[in-house]
C-alpha positions in Angstrom: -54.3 -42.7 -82.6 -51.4 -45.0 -83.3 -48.0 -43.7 -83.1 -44.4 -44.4 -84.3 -42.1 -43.7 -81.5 -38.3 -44.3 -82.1 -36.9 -46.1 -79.0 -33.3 -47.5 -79.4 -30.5 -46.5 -82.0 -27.5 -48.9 -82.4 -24.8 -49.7 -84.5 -24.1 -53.2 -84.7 -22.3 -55.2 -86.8 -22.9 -58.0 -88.9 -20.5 -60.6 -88.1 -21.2 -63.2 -90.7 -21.3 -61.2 -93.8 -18.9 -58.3 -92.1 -20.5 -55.2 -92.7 -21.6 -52.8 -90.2 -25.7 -52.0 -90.2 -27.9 -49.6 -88.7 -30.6 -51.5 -86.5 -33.8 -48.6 -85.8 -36.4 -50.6 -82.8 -39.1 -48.8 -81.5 -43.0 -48.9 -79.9 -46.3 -48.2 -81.0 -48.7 -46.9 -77.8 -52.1 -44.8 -77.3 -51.2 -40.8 -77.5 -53.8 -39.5 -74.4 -55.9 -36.5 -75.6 -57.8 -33.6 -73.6 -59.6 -30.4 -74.5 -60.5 -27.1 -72.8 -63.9 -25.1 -73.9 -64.2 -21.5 -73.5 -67.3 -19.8 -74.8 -66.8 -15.9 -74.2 -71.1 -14.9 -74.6 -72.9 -11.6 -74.1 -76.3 -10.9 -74.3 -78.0 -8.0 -72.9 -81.1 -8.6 -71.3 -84.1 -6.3 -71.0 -84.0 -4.0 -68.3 -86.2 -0.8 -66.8 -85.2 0.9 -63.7 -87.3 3.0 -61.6 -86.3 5.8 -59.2 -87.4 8.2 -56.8 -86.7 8.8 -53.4 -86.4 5.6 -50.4 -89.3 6.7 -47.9 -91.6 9.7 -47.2 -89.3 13.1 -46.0 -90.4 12.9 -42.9 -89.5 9.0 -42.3 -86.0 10.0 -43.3 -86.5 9.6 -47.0 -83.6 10.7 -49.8 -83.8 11.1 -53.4 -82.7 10.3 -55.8 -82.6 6.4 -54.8 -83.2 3.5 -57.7 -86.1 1.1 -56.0 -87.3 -0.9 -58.5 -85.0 -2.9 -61.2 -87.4 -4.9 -63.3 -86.3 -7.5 -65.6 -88.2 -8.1 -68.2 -87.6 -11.6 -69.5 -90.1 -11.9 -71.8 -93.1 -13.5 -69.7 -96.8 -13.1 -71.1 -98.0 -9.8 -71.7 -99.6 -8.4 -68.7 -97.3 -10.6 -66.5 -95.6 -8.2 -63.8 -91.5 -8.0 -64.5 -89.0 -9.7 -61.8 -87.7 -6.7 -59.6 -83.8 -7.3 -58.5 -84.5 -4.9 -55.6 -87.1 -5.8 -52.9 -87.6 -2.1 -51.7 -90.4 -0.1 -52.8 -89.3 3.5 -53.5 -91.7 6.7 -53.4 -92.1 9.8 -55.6 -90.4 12.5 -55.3 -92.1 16.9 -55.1 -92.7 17.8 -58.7 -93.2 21.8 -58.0 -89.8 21.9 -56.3 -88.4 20.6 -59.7 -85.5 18.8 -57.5 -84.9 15.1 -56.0 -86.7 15.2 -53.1 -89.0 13.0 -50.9 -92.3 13.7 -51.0 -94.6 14.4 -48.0 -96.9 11.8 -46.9 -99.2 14.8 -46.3 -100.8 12.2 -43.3 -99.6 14.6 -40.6 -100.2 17.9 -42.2 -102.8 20.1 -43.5 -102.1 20.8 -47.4 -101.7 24.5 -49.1 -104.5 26.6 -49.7 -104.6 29.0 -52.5 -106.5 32.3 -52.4 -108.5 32.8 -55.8 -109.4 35.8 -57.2 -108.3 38.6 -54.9 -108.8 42.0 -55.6 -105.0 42.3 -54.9 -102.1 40.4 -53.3 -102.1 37.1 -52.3 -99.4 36.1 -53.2 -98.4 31.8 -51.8 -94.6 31.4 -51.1 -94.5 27.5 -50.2 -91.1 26.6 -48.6 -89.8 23.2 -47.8 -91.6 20.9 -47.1 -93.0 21.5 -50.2 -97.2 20.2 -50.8 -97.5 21.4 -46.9 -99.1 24.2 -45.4 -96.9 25.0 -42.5 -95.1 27.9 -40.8 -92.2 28.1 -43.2 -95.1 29.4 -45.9 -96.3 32.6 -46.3 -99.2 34.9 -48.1 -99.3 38.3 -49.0 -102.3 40.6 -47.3 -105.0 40.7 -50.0 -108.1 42.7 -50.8 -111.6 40.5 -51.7 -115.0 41.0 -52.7 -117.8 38.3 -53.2 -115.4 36.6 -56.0 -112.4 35.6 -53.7 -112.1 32.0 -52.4 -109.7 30.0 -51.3 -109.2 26.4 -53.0 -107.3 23.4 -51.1 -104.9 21.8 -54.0 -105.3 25.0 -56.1 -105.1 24.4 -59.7 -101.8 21.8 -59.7 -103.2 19.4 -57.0 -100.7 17.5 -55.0 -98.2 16.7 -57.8 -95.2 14.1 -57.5 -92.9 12.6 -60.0 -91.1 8.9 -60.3 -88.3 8.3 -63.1 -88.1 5.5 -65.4 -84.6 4.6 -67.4 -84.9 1.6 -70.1 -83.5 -0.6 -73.5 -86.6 -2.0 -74.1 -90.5 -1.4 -74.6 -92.1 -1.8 -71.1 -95.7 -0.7 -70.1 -96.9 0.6 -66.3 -99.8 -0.4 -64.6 -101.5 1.4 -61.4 -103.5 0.5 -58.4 -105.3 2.5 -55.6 -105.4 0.8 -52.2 -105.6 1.9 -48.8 -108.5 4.2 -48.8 -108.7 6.7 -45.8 -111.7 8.9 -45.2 -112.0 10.9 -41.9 -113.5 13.8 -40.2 -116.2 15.5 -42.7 -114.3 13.8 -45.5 -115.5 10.3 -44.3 -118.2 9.9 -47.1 -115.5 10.3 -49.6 -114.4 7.5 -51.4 -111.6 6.7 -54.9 -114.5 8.8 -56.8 -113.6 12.1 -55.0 -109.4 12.1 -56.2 -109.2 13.0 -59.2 -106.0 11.4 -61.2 -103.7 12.7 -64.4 -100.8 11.3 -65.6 -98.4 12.7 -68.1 -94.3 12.4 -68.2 -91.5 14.5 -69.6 -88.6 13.1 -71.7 -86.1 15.5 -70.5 -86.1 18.5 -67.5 -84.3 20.2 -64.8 -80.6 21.1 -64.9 -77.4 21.4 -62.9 -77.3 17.8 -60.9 -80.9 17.5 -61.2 -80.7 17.6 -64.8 -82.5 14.1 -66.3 -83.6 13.2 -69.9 -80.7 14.6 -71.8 -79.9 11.5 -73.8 -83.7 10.1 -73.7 -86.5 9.6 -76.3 -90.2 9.8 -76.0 -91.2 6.2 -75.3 -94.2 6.7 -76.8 -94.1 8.8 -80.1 -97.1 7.9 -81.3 -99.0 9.7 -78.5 -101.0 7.0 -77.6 -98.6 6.3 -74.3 -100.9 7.7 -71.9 -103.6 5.0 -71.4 -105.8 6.4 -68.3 -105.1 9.8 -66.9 -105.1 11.3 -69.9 -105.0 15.5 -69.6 -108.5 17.5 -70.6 -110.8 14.2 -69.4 -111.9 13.3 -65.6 -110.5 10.3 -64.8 -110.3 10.0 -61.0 -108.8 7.1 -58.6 -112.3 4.7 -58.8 -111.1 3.6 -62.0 -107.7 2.2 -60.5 -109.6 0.8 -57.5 -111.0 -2.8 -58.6 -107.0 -4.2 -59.3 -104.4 -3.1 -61.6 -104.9 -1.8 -65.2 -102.5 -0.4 -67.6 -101.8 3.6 -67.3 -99.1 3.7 -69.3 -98.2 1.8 -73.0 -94.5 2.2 -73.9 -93.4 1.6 -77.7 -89.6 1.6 -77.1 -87.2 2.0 -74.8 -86.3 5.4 -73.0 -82.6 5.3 -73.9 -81.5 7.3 -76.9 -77.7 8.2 -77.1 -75.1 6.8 -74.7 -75.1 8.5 -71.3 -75.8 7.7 -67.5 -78.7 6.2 -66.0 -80.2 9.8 -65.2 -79.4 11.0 -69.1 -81.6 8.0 -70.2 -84.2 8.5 -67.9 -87.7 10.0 -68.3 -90.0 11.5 -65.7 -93.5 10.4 -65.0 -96.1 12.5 -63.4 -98.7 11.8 -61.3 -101.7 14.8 -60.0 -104.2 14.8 -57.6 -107.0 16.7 -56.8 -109.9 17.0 -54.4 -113.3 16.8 -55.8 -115.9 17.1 -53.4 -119.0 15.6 -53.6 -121.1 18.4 -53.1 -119.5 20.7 -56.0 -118.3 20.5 -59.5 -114.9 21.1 -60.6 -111.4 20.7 -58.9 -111.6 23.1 -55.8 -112.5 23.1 -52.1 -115.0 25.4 -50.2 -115.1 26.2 -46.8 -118.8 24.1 -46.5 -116.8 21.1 -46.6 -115.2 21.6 -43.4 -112.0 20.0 -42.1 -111.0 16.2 -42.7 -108.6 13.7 -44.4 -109.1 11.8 -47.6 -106.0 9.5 -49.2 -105.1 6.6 -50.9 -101.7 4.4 -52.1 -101.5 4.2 -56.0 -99.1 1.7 -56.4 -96.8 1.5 -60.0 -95.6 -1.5 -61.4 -93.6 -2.3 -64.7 -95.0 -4.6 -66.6 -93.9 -6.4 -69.6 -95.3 -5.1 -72.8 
């Protein structure tokens, strides 16, 4: 751009015709030009985040700890979502409706409930919860050639993870690390049998969850394997990964904290022995060990 700069003013005066004049000289030079681009942008990306507690109770576990923080950035479906956090987490005791750890139950022998008693027998479990150990207690009870006593009793082993999202997101399951022993050692995936259901909202006081949530799955078709009322059991999550859970929309509902958005996901076990029908325990079987690792992982839907 070409420019008109006034340089020199002066007053000088014409000699030879004897007036006085006004002489204007000047320059013309390149003006030098810059810019500065700012681009203020937001976007917010897709995000689930799982929690739960950081280990087992009895490796020093606490709850409630956020593990897993997927980002789901819009890969194939199927295709396992980034995770921010390179922990893995663990459930937490669903009976004790609180935030805590969960047992490993690889140390310890596991509750026994007393079915049909004439009278009494009453189970008081205290912490650690899902363990049968000198802080529990029974009432005396009276029996006849109906009472039994059932390891799991009706609930199973029962443990809970949480899962907080904006978007859709889908969870898959696997079974790995099968452990048989003692005269549980011909047991294999086919003897656990699985369930899987969630709440949208629960608890209260500072283990209150849920209360700005939405059912991520309103059509009721969220649930794909573990359904409640049909026998699904741990073989089917044995041969790799396959969907358990189909989500429709995100978790988040109103505005809140991460625990307000958050729903709760369920997870039940039980014995099935291979010897008897039905989800209980008799005293044929004898003593022994059988567990596995189901492993959760957000997927993108």
């Amino acid at each position: 751009m070409w420019v008109w700069h006034p340089k020199v003013v002066k007053l000088r005066r014409n000699m030879r015709k004897g007036v006085w004049g006004l002489l204007l000289t000047g320059c013309i030079s390149a003006s030098a030009l810059a810019a500065v681009v700012d681009r203020p942008f937001f976007r917010a990306g897709a995000v689930v985040i799982v929690f739960g507690a950081s280990d087992f109770a009895e490796d020093g576990g606490v709850a409630p700890v956020v593990f897993d923080f997927h980002m789901l950035d819009g890969a194939t479906s199927g295709a396992a979502a980034p995770d921010l956090i390179a922990d893995d987490g663990r459930s937490i005791n669903y009976n004790a409706r609180q935030f805590n750890p969960i047992q490993s139950g690889a140390s310890s022998g596991w509750e026994y409930q007393i079915n049909n008693p004439t009278f009494g027998g009453a189970f008081q479990s205290a912490a650690p919860n899902q363990t049968l150990d000198a802080n529990d207690s029974y009432t005396a009870f009276g029996l006849d050639n109906d009472t039994d006593m059932d390891l799991l009793g009706g609930g199973g082993r029962a443990s809970r993870f949480f899962v907080a999202s904006n978007v859709p997101f889908d969870i898959f399951g696997e079974a790995i690390n099968l452990t048989a022993t003692g005269d549980f050692s011909t047991m294999d995936y086919s003897n656990i049998r699985y369930r899987l259901r969630y709440n949208v909202s629960g608890g209260s006081g500072v283990n209150r969850w849920g209360q700005e949530a939405q059912d991520p799955a309103p059509s009721g078709n969220g649930i794909i394997y573990g359904q409640n009322g049909t026998l699904f059991t741990l073989d089917g999550l044995s041969a790799g990964p396959i969907k358990v859970f189909q989500g429709e929309r995100r978790t988040a509902r109103g505005r809140g904290s991460i625990m307000d958005h958050a729903v709760s996901f369920q997870s039940r076990y039980n014995l099935r022995g291979s010897t008897i029908t039905g989800n209980n325990y008799d005293f044929s079987q004898g003593t022994g060990s059988l567990g596995a690792d189901v492993i959760y992982t957000v997927y993108t839907p």
